[in-house]
N, C-alpha and C positions, 0 to 999 in steps of 0.2 A: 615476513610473516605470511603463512597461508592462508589461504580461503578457506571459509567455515559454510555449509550449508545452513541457514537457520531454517528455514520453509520452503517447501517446494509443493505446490496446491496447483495440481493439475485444472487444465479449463473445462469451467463448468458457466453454464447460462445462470445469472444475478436477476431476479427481476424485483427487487427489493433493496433495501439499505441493509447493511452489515458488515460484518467485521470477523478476525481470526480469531478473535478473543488474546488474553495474555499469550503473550512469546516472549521468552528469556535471549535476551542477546547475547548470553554466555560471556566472556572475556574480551569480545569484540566492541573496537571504539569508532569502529567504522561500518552501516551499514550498506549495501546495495539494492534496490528495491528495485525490483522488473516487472510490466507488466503488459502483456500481449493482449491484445485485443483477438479473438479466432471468429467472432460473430456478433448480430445484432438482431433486435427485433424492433419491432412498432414502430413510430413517426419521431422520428428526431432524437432518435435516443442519443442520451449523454452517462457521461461515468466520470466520477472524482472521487480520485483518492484521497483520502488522507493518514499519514502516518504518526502516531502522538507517541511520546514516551511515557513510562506509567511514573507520576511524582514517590516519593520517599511513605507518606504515607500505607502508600498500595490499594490507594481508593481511587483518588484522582489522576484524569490522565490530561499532558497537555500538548498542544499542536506541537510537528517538529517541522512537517510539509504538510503543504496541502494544493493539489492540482490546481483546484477549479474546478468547475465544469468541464467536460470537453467531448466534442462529438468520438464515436470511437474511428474515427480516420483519425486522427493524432497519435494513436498508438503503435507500435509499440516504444513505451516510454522507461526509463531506467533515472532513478535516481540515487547520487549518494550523498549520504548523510552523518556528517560526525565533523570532528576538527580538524581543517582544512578542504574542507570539501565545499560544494556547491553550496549545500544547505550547514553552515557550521555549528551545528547543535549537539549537544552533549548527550548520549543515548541513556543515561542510566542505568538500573539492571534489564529492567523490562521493556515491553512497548506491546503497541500492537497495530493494527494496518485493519483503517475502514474505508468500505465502498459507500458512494450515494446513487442511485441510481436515476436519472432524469429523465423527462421524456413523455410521450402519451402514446395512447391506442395501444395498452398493454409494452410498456417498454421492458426490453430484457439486454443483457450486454454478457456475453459469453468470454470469460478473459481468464491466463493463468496467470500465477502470483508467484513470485520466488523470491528469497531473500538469502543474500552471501552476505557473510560479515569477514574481515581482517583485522 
């Protein structure tokens, strides 16, 4: 099976909580979630991800991964996600992929986001 591009979100400085909003996994049961760290700002700054799948409804969404906290020296981090994988969760149609941003003195975490699906 080939590789699928789902998102590639060049790096931009976060200094807030957020997210892609909905992303269609398309026919893929398998995702790949990449992310680099290229900068930081303020006193201790942290970044967690986490990735949820959107439920049957199309209202509710629920964890699939979730980092943690983590200083941005832990990155750059790649996880994959589906049946057989590290994280063995079922992706449904949709998902989507949120940041938390931690830290003080104005924290900001500059990172890119890309996701392959097979």
């Amino acid at each position: 099976m080939s590789k699928t591009i789902i998102l590639n979100q060049a790096s931009s400085i976060k200094t807030s909580n957020g997210d892609t909003g909905n992303i269609s996994w398309g026919n893929n049961s398998i995702i790949a979630v990449d992310i680099n760290v290229t900068g930081q700002q303020g006193t201790s700054p942290t970044l967690q991800i986490l990735v949820d799948r959107q439920g049957a409804d199309g209202v509710l969404y629920f964890a699939m991964y979730d980092s943690t906290a983590l200083p941005p020296s832990s990155y750059p981090k790649s996880v994959s996600i589906g049946p057989g994988c590290s994280f063995p969760q079922e992706l449904a149609a949709s998902g989507r992929v949120r940041w938390v941003i931690g830290g003080s003195a104005s924290p900001g975490v500059q990172f890119s986001l890309s996701i392959q699906g097979e």
